[in-house]
Structure formats: structure tokens, C-alpha cells
KEMAR-614328 format. One line per 8 residues: number of its first residue (from 1); for each residue x, y, z of C-alpha. Coordinates in steps of 0.02 Angstrom, whole numbers, plus 50000, padded with zeros to 5 digits. Layout:
REM KEMAR-614328
NUM> X/Y/Z ~ ...
REM end
This chain:
REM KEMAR-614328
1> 50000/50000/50000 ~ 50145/50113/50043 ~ 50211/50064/49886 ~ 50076/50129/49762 ~ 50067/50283/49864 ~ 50251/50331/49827 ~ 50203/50297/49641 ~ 50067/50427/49646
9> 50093/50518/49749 ~ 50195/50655/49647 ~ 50073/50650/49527 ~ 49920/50683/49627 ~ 49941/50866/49659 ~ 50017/50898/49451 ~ 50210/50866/49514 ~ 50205/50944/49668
17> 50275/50833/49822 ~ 50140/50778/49909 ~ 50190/50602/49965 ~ 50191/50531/50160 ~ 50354/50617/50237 ~ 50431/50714/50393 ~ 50338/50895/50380 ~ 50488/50986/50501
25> 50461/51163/50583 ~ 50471/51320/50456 ~ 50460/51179/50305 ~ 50302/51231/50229 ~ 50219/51087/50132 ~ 50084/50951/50108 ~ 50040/50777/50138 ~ 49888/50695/50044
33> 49859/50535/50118 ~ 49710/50405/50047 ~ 49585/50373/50190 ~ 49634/50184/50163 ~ 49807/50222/50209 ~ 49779/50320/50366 ~ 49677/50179/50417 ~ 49815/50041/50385
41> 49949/50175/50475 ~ 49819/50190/50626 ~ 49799/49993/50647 ~ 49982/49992/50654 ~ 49954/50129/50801 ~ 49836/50031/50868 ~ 49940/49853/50864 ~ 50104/49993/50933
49> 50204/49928/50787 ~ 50297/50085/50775 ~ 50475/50151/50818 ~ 50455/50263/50966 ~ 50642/50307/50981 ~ 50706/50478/50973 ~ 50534/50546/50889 ~ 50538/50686/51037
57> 50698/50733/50980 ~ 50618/50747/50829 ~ 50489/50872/50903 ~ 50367/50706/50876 ~ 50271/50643/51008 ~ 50206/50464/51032 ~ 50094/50379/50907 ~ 50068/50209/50978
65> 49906/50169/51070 ~ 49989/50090/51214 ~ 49964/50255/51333 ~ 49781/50260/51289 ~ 49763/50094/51360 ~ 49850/50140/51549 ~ 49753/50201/51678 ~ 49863/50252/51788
73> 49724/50348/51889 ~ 49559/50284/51924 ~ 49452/50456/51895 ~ 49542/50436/51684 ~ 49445/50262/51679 ~ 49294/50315/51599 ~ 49340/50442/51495 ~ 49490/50342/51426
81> 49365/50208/51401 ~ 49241/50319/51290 ~ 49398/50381/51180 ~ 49426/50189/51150 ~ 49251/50167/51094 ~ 49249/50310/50973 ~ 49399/50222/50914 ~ 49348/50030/50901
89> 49190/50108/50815 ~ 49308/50193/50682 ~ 49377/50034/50650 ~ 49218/49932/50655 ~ 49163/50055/50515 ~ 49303/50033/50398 ~ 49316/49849/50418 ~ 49126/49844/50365
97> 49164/49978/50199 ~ 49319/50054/50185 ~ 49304/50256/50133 ~ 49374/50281/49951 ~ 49443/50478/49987 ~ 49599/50556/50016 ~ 49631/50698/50156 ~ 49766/50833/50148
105> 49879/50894/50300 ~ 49968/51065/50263 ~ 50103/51139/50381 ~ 50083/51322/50360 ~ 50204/51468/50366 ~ 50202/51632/50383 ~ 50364/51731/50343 ~ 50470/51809/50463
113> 50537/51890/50317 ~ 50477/52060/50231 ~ 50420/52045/50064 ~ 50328/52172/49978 ~ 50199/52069/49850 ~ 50157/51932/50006 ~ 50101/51943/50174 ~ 50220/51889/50309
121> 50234/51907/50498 ~ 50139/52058/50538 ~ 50230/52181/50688 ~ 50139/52290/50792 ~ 50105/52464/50702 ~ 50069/52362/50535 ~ 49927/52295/50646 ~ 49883/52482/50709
129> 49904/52542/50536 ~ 49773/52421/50459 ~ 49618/52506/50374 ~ 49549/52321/50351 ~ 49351/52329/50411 ~ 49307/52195/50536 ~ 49215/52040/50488 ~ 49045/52019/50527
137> 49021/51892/50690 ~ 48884/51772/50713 ~ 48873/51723/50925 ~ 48799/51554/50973 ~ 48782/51509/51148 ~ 48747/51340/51118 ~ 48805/51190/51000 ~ 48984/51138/50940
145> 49111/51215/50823 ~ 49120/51041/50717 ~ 48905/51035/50697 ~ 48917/51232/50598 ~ 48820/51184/50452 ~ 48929/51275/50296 ~ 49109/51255/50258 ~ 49198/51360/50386
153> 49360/51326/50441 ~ 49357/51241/50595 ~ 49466/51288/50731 ~ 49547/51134/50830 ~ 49612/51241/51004 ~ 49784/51151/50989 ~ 49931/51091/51100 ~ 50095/51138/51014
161> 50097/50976/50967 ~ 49986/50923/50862 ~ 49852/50801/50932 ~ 49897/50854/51107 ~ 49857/50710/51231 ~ 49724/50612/51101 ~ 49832/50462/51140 ~ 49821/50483/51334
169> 49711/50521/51481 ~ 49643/50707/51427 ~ 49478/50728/51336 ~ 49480/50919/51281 ~ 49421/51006/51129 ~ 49561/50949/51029 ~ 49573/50768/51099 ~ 49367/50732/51087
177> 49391/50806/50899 ~ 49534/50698/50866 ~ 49440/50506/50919 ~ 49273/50582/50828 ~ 49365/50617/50674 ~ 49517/50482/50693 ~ 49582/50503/50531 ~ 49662/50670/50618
185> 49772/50572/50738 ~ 49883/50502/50566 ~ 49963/50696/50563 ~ 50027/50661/50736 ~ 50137/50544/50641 ~ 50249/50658/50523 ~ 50183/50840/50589 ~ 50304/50889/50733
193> 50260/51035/50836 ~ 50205/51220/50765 ~ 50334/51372/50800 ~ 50247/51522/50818 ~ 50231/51574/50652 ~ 50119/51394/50587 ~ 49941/51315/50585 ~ 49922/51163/50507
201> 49761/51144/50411 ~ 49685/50975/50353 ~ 49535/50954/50240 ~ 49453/50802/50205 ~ 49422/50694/50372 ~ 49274/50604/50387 ~ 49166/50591/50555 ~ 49139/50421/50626
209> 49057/50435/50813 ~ 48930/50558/50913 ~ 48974/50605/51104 ~ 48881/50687/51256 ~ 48983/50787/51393 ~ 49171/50857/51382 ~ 49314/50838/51500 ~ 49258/50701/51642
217> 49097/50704/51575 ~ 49135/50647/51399 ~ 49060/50496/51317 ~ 49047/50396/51160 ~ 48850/50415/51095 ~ 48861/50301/50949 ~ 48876/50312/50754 ~ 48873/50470/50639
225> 48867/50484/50477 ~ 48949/50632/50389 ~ 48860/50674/50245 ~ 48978/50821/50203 ~ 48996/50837/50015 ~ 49176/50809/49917 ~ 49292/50910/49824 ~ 49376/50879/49668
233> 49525/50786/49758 ~ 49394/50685/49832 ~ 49408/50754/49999 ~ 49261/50786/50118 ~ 49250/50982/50129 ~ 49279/50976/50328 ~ 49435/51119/50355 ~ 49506/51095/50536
241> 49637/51236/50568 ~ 49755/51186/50710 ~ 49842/51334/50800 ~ 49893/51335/50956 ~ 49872/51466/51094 ~ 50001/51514/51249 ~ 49975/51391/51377 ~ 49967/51487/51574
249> 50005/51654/51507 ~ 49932/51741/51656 ~ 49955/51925/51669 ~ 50091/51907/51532 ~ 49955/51906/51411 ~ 49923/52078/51420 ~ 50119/52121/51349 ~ 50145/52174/51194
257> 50241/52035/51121 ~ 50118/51936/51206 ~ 49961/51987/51087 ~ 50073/52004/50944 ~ 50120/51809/50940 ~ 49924/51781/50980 ~ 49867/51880/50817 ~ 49971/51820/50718
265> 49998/51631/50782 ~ 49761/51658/50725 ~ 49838/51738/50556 ~ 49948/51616/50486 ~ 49802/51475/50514 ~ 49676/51580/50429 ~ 49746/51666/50315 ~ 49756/51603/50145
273> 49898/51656/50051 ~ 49837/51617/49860 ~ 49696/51714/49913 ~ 49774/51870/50009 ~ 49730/52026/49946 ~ 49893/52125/49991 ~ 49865/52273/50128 ~ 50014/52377/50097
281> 49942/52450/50263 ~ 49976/52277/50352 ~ 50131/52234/50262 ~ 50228/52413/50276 ~ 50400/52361/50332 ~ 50398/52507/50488 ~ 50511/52467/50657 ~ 50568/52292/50631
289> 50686/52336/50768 ~ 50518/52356/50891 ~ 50460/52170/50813 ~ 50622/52093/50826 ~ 50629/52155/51044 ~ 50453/52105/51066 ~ 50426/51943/50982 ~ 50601/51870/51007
297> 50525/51758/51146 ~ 50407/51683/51033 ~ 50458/51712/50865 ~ 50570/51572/50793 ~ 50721/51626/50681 ~ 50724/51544/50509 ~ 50864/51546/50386 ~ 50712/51512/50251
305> 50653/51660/50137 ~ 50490/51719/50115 ~ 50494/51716/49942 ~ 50527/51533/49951 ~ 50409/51508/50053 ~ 50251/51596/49989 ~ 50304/51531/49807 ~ 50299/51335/49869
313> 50126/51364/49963 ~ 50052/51449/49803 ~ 50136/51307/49702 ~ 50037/51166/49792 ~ 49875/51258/49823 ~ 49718/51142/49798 ~ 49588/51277/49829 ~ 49576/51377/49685
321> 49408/51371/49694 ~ 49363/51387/49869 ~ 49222/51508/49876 ~ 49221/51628/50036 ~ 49247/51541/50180 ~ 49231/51586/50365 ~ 49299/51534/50517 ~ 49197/51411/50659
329> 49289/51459/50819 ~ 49282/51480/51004 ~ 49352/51515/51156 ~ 49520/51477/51098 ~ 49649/51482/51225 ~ 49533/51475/51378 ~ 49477/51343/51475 ~ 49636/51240/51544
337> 49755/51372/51444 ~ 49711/51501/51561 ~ 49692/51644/51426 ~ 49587/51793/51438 ~ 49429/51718/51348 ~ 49377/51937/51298 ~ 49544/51959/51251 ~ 49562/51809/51160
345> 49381/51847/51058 ~ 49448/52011/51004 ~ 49628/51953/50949 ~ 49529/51800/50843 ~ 49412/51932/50775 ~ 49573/52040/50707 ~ 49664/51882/50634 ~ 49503/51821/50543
353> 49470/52011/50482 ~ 49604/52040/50429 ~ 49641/51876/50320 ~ 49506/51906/50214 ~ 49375/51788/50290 ~ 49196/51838/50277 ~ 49118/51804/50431 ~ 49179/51719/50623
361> 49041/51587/50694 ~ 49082/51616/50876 ~ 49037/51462/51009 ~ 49039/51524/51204 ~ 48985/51364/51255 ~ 48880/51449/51385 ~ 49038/51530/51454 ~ 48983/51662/51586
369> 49149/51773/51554 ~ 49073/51819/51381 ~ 48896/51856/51447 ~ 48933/52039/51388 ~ 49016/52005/51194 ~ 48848/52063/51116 ~ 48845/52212/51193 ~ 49041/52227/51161
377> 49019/52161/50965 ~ 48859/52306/50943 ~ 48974/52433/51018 ~ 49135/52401/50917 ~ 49020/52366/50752 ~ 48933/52549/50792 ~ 49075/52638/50804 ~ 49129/52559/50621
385> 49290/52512/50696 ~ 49422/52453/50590 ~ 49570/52330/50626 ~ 49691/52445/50681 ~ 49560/52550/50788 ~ 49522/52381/50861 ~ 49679/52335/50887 ~ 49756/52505/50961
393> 49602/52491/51089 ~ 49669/52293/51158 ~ 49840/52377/51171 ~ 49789/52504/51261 ~ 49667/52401/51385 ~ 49812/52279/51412 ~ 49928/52422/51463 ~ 49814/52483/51604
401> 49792/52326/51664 ~ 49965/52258/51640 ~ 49991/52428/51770 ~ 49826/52391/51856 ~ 49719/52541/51823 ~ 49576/52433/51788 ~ 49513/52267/51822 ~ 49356/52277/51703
409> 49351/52179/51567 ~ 49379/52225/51411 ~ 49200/52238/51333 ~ 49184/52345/51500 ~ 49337/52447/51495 ~ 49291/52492/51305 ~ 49107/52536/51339 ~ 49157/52653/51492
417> 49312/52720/51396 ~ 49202/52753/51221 ~ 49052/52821/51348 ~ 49204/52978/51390
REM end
């Protein structure tokens, strides 16, 4: 099987590389894997046939099963046992008729490098500077980011490694969307974990298995069928975007360099560079001395250029005709991360305006912190705020309370402060 997919597998995607390989940090590319083969690789995860050694030196983490089948706690015994039956039932499915597509993992970049004809790593008064007007938001306080009924991209709130503890005790967003859609875990396999400056974006994974609760709470609630229609590379048109937010940031979220990496880690998932319509407002090359001293923390260095870069991505882009999509997100960086979860809307908001994106389904989940972003989103949306008004009002918020003048939150703080 491995055999006839290294025969086509340069031919699939008109020459361009596309074949099962190592996708390493700051190497932009694409894997397009049959759904037959992900399910022989993931019986091999399941039966642990593979190498473990050195894959974390490797910036891999684990891909056997053997973890998922240790409780080491009592308390993990139920919810481990529900991830296992999402799993057994993705295998009893394929056994019975074995799915015919193909799904795509992409490891996307965004350039440290300046370039003036594509959009790279955005600094801090290119944000301020943007005249780009904000998306319009749809709120729901109920359902799931992977029921939205259109083609949005949908946002997997990611570990820095990809698949974050699927194969062990937790059962988070990331993990419950992982054993519902298996055919995820086979990027845990070749997709080592995202610098600051990538998302990784797969289209074409098929849903095998409903589920009731989340966290302790979570269990397995039988078949689903995914009736989502295919594409011309005969993937399903599911888009997960994986990005991954700072984990325990605490009052360091409210630095500068702090919401920079947060924008832009949101921008280089949603963006689409084929796509990009360039802002030369956005992409002025102003005080890359200030972006270098306040993003050095999270801001790898890469000896690859932009040029080479943006040209490879355009090369092996299988979208052309993508229509406008949106983005199906949440409260990304919240929960167990610890992030601001009216911060975090905002900085989403920017990233998603800014690439272009029509419109950002927003699910609280019934979270009480965001019992005010109506209010907030009428507010902002009647002053006609634009991306860099937006923006130059979450810098200044986090500066009073990085010094403590307020403890409001920010839908709060920017009522009150617009109100004088």
C-alpha cells in the first residue's frame, strides 16, 4: 500500500511533492494521504508497531496506542474508556466499507521575512496601521464548532503539538475532535510541533462517532454519519485549522509581544495566502527593530526566505476554487490554557478580519465570562471600527491593566472608555 502511494503520489497534486514524509518546523508543505492508508497507518498505532525512539527529539510525540490503554488513575477510567470506543467504532466502520477519499495535512508558514507582493509576519504598528474593516460575527451560545452547518474553517484549540494528549488520559476540545474524526490522529505521525509562526490545516476527514459531555463528562454516543459533500480531490469539505494558543500566560498576556504572537499565531492558520489581497497597510516594513525586541520570545528565527516560502505554498494550492469561507471558532485559549477568553475573542476577530474571511461563527459554550460580547460586538460594530482601531484599543486596555488601572474587562473597559 505504501508502495503505490510513493508511485502517485507526485502526481496527485500535478508534480508537486505531496507524498507521506517528515513535515519539520518552518518547512512549509503538504501531505495527501488516501483514507485507506491512514487507516492501515492507525491499525499499526493501534497494534504499537511503530519506532518510538528519538521521535521527541524529533519534536514528535508518541503515536502508539499503548498510553491510551494505561490508567494510571482511576478518575481517567471512563473517559479513557469512551475515547477507545469512538475508536473501536472507527475501526468497526472501515472493516465493514472502507472510505474511498483522500485527506490533505498542510504545515503552514508565515514569513518572518519582509516581502513586499506577500504577506508575512505582521509587527505591531502594521497591525495599528490596518484600514481592514472587521468581519461580521455570528454568536451562538449553544452547539459545537464541528456541527456549523457550511464550510467554515474549523478551529481545533491546539497543543503545540499536534494532537495534544488524544493518545492519553485528557479529553479536551482537541482530543474529543481527534477520536470523533480519527483520521486526524495520522498527522501526529509526520507533523512535529508548530513554531509560532504555523497552523496546520487538514481538509478532508470524515466523522465516525457522536458524544455527550466534555472533560470528565465525555462519552461515546454512537455512530454518525457525515454526509459532508467532496471536492475535486475527493476530499470531504471539513477544514480543521490547528493553531495553538500560549498555555498559562497569566498576566503576561496583556504584553505586547504577548498579543502580537496571539494575532498572528490566528493569522497564519487563517489566512490564505493564494487568496490574500495584499494590505500595503499591514505589510509596511515600519520598526522591525520594535518586532524583533518584542517577539524574540516567541518568534522562531528561520534561515528560510519568504519568497521561498510563499512561492511553494502557492505552488501546491488545491483551493483555487474555494468560495468565501469563514471561520467556526471559540474560546480559543481558555479553559485549561488560562487565557483571557475577551481578550482572546477580540485578537481572533482581528486575525480572521484581517485575512480576508467573511464572517467568524463564535461558540461560548455557555461561558459566563462572555455574557457581555453582544453588547461589546454592537458597540465596536457601531462605532465602524476598523482593525487597527480595534487593535490600538486591546493595546491600550492591556497596558492599564498590565499597570493595574483597571480590572474591568475589556468589553467593559471599552464601553466606559468610548462612553468619555
Amino acid at each position: 500500500m505504501l508502495e503505490k502511494h510513493y508511485q502517485k503520489a507526485d502526481h496527485a497534486l500535478d508534480g508537486i511533492p505531496s507524498g507521506l514524509r517528515l513535515l519539520g518546523l518552518q518547512e512549509a508543505g503538504i501531505v495527501l494521504l488516501s483514507q485507506e492508508l491512514i487507516a492501515a497507518l492507525l491499525a499499526c498505532s493501534f497494534f504499537c508497531l511503530f519506532p518510538e525512539v528519538d521521535r521527541r527529539l524529533k519534536n514528535l510525540q508518541g503515536i502508539n496506542f499503548d498510553a491510551l490503554f494505561s490508567f494510571p488513575y482511576m478518575r481517567q477510567c471512563t473517559k479513557q474508556e469512551n475515547k477507545i470506543k469512538c475508536l473501536i467504532h472507527y475501526f468497526r466502520r472501515i472493516c465493514r466499507c472502507m472510505p474511498t477519499g483522500f485527506v490533505s495535512f498542510e504545515r503552514k508558514v508565515l514569513p518572518l521575512e519582509y516581502h513586499s507582493h506577500f504577506v508575512s509576519y505582521p509587527e505591531a504598528d502594521s497591525w495599528a496601521n490596518s484600514a481592514t474593516p472587521l468581519c461580521s460575527i455570528e454568536v451562538h451560545t449553544s452547539g459545537a464548532i464541528e456541527d456549523q452547518p457550511g464550510e467554515a474553517l474549523e478551529v481545533d484549540f491546539a497543543d503545540e503539538y499536534f494532537g495534544g494528549l488524544t493518545l492519553s488520559y485528557d479529553t479536551l476540545q482537541e482530543e474529543i475532535r481527534f477520536v470523533i474524526n480519527p483520521e486526524l490522529i495520522a498527522g501526529m505521525i509526520f507533523l512535529p510541533r508548530m513554531d509560532a509562526n504555523e497552523a496546520i490545516e487538514i481538509v478532508g476527514v470524515e466523522r465516525f462517532s457522536c458524544y455527550t459531555g466534555y472533560g470528565p463528562s465525555f462519552q461515546y454516543a454512537g455512530d454518525y454519519t457525515d454526509k459532508k459533500d467532496l471536492d475535486t480531490f475527493k476530499r470531504r469539505k471539513t477544514r480543521v485549522i490547528a493553531i495553538d494558543a500560549m498555555p498559562g500566560p497569566g498576566m503576561g498576556q496583556y504584553k505586547l509581544d504577548a498579543l502580537i504572537r496571539e494575532v498572528n499565531k490566528a493569522f497564519s492558520g487563517y489566512v490564505h495566502q493564494c487568496k490574500y489581497k495584499i494590505d500595503g497597510s499591514l505589510m509596511a516594513d515600519t520598526n522591525n527593530t520594535q518586532l524583533e525586541a518584542s517577539s524574540s520570545r516567541h518568534v522562531p528565527r528561520t534561515s528560510d526566505s519568504a519568497n521561498q516560502v510563499v512561492e511553494s505554498s502557492q505552488r501546491w494550492c488545491i483551493d483555487h476554487e474555494e468560495k468565501k469561507i469563514g471561520v467556526a471558532t471559540g474560546n480559543w485559549g481558555c479553559g485549561v490554557f488560562g487565557g483571557d477568553p475577551e481578550l482572546k475573542v477580540m485578537l481572533q476577530w482581528l486575525a480572521i478580519s484581517q485575512s480576508g474571511r467573511p464572517f467568524m461563527s463564535y461558540y461560548t459554550f455557555g461561558l459566563q465570562a462572555l455574557q457581555n460580547l453582544n453588547q461589546g460586538i454592537e458597540r465596536i460594530t457601531l462605532e465602524e471600527m476598523t482593525v487597527g482601531d480595534l487593535w490600538k484599543k486591546l493595546v491600550e486596555y492591556s497596558s492599564e491593566r498590565l499597570s493595574r488601572k483597571t480590572w474591568f474587562g475589556f468589553f467593559s473597559w471599552l464601553i466606559t472608555s468610548l462612553s468619555t
